[in-house]
LOMI-303788 format. One line per 8 residues: number of its first residue (from 1); for each residue x, y, z of N, C-alpha, C. Coordinates in steps of 0.001 Angstrom, whole numbers, plus 500000, padded with zeros to 6 digits. Atoms other than C-alpha are relative to their C-alpha. Layout:
NUM) X:Y:Z:X:Y:Z:X:Y:Z; ... $
This chain:
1) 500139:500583:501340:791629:862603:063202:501370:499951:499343; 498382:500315:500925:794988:861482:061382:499712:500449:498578; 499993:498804:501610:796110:863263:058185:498941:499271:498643; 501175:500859:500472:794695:860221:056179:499124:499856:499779; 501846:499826:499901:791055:860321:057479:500020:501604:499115; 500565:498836:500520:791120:863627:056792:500268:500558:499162; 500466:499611:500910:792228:863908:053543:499169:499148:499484; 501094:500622:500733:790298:860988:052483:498688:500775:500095 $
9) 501816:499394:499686:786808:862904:054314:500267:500790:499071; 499654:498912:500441:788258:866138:052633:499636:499422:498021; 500336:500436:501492:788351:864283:048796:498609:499377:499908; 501877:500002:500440:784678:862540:049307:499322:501353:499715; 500446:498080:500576:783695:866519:049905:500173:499967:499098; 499747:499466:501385:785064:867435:047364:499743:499290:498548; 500806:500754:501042:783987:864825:044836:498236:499788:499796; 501384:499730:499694:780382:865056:046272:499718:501527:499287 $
17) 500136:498579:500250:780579:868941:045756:500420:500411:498602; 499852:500396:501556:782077:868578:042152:498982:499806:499072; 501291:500641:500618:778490:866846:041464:499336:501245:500068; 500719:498943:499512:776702:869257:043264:499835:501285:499241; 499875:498768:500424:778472:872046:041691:499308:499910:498390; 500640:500267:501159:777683:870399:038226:498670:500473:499925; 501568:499628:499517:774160:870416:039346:499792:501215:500045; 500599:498344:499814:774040:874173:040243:499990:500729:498836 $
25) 499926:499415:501411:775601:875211:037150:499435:499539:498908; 501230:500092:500803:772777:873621:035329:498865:500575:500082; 501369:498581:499902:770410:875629:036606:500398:501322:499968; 500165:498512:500111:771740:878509:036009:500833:500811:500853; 498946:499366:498538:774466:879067:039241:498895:500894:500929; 500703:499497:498699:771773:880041:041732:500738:500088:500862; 498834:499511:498233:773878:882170:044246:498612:500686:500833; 500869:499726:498813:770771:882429:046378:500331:499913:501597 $
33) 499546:500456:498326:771227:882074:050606:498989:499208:499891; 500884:501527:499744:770439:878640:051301:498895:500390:501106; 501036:500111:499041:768425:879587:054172:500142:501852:500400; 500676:498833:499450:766570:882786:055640:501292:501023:500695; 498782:498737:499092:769274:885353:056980:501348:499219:499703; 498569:500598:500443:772486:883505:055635:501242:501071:499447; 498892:498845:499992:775428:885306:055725:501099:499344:498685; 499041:500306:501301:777778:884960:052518:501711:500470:500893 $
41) 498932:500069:498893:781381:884157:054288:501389:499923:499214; 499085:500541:501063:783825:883438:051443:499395:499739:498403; 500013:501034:501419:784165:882845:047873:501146:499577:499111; 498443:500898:500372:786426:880496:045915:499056:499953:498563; 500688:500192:501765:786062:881079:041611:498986:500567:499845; 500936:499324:500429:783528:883081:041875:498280:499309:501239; 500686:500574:499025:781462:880783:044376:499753:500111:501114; 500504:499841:498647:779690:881441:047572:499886:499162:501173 $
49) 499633:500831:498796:780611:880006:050667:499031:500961:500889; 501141:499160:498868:777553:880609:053322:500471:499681:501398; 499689:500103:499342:777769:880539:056665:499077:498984:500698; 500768:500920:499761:775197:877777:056887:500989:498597:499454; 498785:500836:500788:778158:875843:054473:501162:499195:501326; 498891:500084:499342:780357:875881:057348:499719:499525:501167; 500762:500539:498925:778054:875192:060084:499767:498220:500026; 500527:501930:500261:776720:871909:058521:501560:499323:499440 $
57) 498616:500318:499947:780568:871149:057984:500233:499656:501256; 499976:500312:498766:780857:871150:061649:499365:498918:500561; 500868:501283:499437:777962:869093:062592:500432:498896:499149; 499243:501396:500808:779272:866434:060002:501248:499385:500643; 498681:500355:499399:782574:866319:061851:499715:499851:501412; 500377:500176:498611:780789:866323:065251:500771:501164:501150; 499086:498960:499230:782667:869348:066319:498862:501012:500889; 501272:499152:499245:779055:871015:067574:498612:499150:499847 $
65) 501109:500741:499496:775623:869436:067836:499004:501084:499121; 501269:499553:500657:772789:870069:065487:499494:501614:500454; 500516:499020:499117:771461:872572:067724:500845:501443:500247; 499115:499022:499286:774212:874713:068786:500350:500941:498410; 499704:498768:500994:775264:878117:066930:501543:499897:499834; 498939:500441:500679:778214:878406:065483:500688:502013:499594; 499392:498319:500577:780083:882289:065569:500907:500542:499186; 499487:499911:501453:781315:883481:062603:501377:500998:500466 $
73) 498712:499756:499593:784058:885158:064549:500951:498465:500892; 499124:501669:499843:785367:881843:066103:500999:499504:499793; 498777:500412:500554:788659:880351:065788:499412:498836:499334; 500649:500857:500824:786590:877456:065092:499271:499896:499016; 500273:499770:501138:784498:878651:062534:500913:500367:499255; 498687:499819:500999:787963:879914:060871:500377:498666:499405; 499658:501334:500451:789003:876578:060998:499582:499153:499107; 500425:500766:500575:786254:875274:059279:499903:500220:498811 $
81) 500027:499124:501110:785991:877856:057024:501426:499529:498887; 499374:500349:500931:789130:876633:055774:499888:498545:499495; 499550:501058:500504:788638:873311:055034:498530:499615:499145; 500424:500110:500935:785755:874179:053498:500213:500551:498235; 499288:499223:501286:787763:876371:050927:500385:498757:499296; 498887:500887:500622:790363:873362:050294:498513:498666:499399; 501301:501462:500296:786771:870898:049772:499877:500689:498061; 500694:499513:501337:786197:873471:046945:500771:499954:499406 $
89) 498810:500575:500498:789541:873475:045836:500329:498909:499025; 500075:501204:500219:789816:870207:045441:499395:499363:499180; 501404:500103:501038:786300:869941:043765:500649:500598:498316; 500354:499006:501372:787072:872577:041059:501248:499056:499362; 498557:500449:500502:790729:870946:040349:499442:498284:499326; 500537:501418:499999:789078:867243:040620:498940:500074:498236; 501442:499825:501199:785982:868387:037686:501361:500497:499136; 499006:499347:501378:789181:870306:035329:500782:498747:499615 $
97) 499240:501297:500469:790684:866615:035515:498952:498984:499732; 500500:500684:500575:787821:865011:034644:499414:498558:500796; 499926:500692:498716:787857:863188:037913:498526:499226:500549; 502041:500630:499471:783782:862970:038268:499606:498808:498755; 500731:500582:500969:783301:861743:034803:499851:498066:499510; 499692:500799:500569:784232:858214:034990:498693:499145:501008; 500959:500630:499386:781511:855518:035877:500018:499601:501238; 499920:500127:498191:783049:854274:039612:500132:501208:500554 $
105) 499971:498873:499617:783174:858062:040088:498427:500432:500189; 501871:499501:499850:779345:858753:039327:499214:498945:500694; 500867:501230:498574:778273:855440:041380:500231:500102:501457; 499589:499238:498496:780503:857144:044475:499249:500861:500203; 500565:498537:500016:778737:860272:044024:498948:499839:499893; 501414:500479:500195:775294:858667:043256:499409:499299:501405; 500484:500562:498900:775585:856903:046854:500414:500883:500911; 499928:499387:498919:776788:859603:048561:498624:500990:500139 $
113) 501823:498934:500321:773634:861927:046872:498821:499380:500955; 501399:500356:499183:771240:859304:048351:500185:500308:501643; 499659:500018:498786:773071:859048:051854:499098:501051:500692; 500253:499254:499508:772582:862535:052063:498313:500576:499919; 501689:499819:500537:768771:863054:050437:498942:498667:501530; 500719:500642:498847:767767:859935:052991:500093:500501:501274; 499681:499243:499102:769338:862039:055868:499190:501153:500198; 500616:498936:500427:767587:865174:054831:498319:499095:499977 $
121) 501085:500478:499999:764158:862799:054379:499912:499724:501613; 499624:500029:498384:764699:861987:058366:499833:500931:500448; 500354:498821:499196:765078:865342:059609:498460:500948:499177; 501226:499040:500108:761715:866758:057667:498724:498672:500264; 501179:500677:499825:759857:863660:058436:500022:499483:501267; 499653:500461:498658:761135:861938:061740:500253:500899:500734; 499655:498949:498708:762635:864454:063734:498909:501025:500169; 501077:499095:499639:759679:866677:063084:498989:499425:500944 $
129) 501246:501032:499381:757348:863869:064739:500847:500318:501364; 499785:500022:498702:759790:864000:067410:500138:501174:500995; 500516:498610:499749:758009:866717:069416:500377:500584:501356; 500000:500764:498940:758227:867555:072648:499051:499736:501149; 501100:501318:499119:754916:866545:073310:500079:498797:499744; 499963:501689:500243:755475:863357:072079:501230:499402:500879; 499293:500009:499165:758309:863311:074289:499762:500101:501868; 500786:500250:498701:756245:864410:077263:499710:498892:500514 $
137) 501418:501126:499560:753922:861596:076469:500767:498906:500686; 499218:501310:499222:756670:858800:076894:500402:500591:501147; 499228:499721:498625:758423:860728:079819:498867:499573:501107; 501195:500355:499616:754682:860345:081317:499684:498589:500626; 500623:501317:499877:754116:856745:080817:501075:499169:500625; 498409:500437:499123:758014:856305:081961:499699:500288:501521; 500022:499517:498434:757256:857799:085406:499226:499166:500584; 500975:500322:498811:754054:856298:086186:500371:498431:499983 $
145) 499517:501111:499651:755716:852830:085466:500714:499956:501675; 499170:499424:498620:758482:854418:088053:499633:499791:500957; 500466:499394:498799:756143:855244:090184:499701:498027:501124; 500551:501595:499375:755248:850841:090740:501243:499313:500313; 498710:501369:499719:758623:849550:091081:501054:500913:501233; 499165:499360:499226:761294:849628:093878:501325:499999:499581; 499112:500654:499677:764566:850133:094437:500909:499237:500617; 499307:500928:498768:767226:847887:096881:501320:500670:499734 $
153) 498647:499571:500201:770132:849018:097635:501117:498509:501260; 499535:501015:499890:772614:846020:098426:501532:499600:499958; 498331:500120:499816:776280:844926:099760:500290:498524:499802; 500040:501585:500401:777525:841791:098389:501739:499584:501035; 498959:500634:499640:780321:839469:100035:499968:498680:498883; 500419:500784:501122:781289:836849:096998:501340:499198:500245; 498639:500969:499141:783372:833626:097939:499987:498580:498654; 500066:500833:500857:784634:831191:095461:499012:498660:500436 $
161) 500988:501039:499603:782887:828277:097288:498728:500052:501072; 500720:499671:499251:780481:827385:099487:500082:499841:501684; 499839:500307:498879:782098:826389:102468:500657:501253:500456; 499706:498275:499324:784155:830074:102227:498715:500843:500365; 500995:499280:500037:780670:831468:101856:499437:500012:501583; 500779:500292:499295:779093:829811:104990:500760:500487:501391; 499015:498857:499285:782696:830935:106969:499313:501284:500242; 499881:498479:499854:781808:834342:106187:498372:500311:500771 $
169) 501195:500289:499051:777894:833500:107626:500475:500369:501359; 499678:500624:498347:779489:832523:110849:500526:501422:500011; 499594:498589:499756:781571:835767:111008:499329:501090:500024; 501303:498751:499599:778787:837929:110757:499167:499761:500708; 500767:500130:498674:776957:836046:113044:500159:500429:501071; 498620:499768:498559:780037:836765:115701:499675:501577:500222; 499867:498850:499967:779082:840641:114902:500277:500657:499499; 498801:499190:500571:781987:841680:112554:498807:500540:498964 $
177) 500323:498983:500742:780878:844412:110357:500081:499576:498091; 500300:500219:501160:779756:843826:106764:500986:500041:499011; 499232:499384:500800:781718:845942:105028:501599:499768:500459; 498414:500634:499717:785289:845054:106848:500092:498593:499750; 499995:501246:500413:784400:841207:106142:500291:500159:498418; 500199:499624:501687:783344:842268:102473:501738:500076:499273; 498517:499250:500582:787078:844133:102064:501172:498446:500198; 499280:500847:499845:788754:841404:103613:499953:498625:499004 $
185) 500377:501330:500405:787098:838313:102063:499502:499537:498255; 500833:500072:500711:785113:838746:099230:501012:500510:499100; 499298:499937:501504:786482:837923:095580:499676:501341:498515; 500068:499427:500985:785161:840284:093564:500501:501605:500241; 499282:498915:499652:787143:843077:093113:499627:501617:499911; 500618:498738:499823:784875:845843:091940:499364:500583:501469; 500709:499497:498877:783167:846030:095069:500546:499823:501646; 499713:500711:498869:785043:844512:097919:500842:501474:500678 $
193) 499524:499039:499248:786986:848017:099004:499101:501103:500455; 501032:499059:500005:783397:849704:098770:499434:499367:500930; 500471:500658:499133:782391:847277:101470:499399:499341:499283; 501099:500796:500684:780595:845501:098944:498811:500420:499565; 501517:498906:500241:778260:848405:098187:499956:499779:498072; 500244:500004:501129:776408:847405:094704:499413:501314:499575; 500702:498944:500607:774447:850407:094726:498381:499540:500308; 501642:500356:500614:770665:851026:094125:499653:499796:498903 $
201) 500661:500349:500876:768794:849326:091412:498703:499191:500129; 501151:501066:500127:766067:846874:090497:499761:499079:499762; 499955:501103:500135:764982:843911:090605:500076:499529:498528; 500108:500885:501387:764283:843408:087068:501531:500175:498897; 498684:500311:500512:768126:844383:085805:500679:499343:500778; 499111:500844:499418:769836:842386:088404:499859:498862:499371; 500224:501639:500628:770588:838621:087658:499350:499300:500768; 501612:500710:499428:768005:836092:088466:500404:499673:501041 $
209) 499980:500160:498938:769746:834930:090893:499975:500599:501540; 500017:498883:499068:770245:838072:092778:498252:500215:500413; 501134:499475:499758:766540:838769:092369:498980:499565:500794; 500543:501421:498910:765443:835471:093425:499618:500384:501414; 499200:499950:498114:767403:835975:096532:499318:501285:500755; 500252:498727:499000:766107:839573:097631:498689:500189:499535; 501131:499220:500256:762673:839908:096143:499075:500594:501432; 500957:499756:498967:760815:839685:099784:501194:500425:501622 $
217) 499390:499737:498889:763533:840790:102176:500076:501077:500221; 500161:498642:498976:763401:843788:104301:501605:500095:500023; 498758:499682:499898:765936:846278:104766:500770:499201:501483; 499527:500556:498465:768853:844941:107388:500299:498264:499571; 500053:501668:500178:768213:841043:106195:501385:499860:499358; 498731:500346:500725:771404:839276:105314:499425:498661:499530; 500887:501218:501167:770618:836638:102366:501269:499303:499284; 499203:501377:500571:772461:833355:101291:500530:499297:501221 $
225) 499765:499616:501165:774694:832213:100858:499560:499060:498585; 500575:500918:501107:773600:831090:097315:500900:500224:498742; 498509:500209:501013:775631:830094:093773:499171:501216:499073; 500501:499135:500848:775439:832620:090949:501592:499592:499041; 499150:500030:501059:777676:832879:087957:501678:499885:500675; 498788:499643:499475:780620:834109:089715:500651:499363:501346; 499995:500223:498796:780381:832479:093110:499001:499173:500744; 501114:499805:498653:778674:831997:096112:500043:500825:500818 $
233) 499743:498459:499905:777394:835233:097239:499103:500133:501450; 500997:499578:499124:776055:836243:100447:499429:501980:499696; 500700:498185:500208:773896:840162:100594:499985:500324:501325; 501214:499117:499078:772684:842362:103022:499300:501188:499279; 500889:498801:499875:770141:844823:102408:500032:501025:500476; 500369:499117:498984:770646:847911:103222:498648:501254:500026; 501334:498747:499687:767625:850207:102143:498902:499588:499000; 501040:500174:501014:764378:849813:099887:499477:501336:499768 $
241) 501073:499098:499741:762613:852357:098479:499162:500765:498379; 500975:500017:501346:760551:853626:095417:500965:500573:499140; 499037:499017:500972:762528:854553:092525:499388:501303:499476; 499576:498287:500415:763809:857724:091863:500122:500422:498622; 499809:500058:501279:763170:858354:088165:500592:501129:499388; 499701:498998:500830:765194:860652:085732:499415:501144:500301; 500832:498816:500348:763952:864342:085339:499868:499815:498607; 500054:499916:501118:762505:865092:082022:501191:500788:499219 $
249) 498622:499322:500884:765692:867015:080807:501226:499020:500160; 499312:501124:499857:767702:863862:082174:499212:499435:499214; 500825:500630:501180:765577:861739:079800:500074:500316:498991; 500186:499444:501258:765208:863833:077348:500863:499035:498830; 499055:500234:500942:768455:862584:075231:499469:498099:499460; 500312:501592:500320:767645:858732:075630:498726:499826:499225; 501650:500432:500135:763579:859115:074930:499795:500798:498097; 500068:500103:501452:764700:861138:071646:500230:499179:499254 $
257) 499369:501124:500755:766984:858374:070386:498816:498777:500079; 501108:501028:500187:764134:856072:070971:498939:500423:499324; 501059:499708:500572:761597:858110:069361:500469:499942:498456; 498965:499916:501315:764084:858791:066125:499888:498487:499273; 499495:501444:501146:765006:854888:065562:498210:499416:500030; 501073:500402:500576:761141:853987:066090:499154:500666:498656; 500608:499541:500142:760134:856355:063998:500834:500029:498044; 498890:500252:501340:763370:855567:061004:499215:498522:499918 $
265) 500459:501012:499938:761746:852274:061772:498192:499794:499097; 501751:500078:501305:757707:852990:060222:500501:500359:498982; 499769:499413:501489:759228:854951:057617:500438:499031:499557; 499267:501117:501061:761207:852068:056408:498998:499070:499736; 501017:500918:499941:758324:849654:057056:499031:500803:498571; 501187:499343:501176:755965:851837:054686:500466:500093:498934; 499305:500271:501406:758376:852252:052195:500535:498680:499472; 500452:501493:500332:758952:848451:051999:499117:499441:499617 $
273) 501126:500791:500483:755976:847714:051946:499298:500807:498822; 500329:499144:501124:755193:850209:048965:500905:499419:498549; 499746:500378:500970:757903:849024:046954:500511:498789:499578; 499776:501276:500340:759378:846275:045038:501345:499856:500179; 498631:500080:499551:762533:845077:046380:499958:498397:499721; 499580:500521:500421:764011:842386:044872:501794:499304:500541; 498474:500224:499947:767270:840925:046767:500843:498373:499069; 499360:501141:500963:769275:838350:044651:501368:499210:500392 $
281) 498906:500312:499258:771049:836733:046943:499352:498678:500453; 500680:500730:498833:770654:832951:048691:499380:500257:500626; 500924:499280:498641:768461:833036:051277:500829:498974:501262; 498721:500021:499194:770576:833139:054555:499352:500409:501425; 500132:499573:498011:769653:833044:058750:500583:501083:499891; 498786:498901:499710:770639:836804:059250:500208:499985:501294; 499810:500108:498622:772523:837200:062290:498811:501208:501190; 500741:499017:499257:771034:838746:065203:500430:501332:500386 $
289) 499874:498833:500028:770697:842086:065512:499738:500542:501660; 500201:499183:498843:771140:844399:069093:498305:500505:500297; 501145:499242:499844:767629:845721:070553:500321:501153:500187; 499540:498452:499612:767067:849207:070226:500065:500411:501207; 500044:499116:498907:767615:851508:073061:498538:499932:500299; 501481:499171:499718:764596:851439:075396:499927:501063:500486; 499861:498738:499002:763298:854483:076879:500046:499819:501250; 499313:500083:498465:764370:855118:080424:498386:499480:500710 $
297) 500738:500323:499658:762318:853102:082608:499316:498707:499560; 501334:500235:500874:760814:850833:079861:500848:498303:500451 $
């Protein structure tokens, strides 16, 4: 992170926490522990720095993962520990200048409040759904798809035309070896020192033309040659066989992220459709948007 980013991140903190602090000291300065066994780690002015403070500092910066603990002996928790001091710092110095009070100051601080309140609505409503039986269930319905489709595993030779293509026919007719033709001949450069080894996959991510070409051929068959984007490509076949699907702890990561954005996805739908939204803008083709992540298999 360059000095820049990080004092800019460092002054949002601290203008966020300015609010915040406002906020506390309206009720009264509740120095309670935010959460169940919270360890009190620092204080700056009289203020309590927890060790839950410093944690969720981390996961914001991506320095640890939701999940993971965080040891309060640590060089890294030191680290963070300080830059959550200088956030407060910053804060207390920022509020004695008056820094919050001005209207593009409380509309910064009013969109960072929601950011974080919609974030916080996510993890007690979405991530709780995402269980890991509900995780089972798709890993489940992922497998027994699995269980119907094959894979091919497949060496390509790829020739700008078709008269190099039909050359390289004849040469494998003569005997010569796949993979020393492949190295020698064949244009495409990812694969041509691998003998032309694509790997195993499936028919339904390859390109049509590939799929075309190999849906009914047995291992051993050599196929083309035929045109495709790049060429004219001859194959061979070298193995078929049922795909090999993920384990559920391989899955796991992809089948959350799919459960998460379907699930950021009803919530938004219900709350749309609950309230009154009003945009005041032309009306405008929006561009197209990426499909979400499917789950593995899907």
């Amino acid at each position: 992170m360059t000095p820049f980013r990080r004092s800019s991140r460092i002054l949002t903190a601290a203008l966020l926490t300015a609010a915040l602090s406002t906020a506390a000291c309206s009720r009264g300065g509740d120095n309670r522990p935010p959460e169940q066994g919270d360890q009190a780690v620092a204080t700056v002015q009289d203020e309590t720095i927890w060790a839950s403070d410093v944690k969720r500092e981390a996961v914001a910066q991506g320095l640890i993962g939701e999940d993971e603990a965080l040891d309060t002996t640590s060089d890294l928790f030191r680290r963070v520990l300080d830059e959550v001091i200088d956030q407060k710092l910053l804060a207390g110095e920022a509020q004695r200048r008056r820094l919050d009070s001005s209207p593009l100051a409380q509309r910064r601080l009013e969109a960072t409040r929601e950011r974080i309140l919609g974030d916080m609505l996510v993890e007690s409503v979405v991530n709780k759904a995402v269980s890991d039986q509900a995780v089972q269930t798709l890993y489940n319905e992922q497998l027994r798809l699995a269980k119907t489709s094959e894979e091919i595993r497949v060496r390509l030779i790829l020739s700008r035309t078709k008269p190099e293509a039909d050359a390289v026919i004849g040469i494998l007719g003569q005997g010569a070896g796949f993979e020393a033709v492949a190295a020698e001949r064949s244009i495409d450069e990812a694969t041509r020192f691998s003998g032309g080894d694509l790997g195993y996959s499936t028919l339904d991510v390859m390109p049509q033309a590939y799929a075309d070409a190999l849906r009914d051929k047995p291992a051993g068959a050599t196929v083309g040659p035929f045109q495709t984007e790049g060429g004219w490509a001859v194959l061979r076949v070298e193995d078929r066989r049922k795909e090999n699907p993920p384990t559920l702890e391989q899955a796991r990561p992809q089948i959350v992220r799919y459960l998460t954005y379907e699930g950021v996805r009803q919530l938004l739908e219900q709350l749309r459709g609950k309230a009154k939204v009003d945009v005041r803008l032309p009306a405008q083709t929006p561009p197209a948007s990426p499909a979400p992540s499917a789950p593995p298999g899907a």
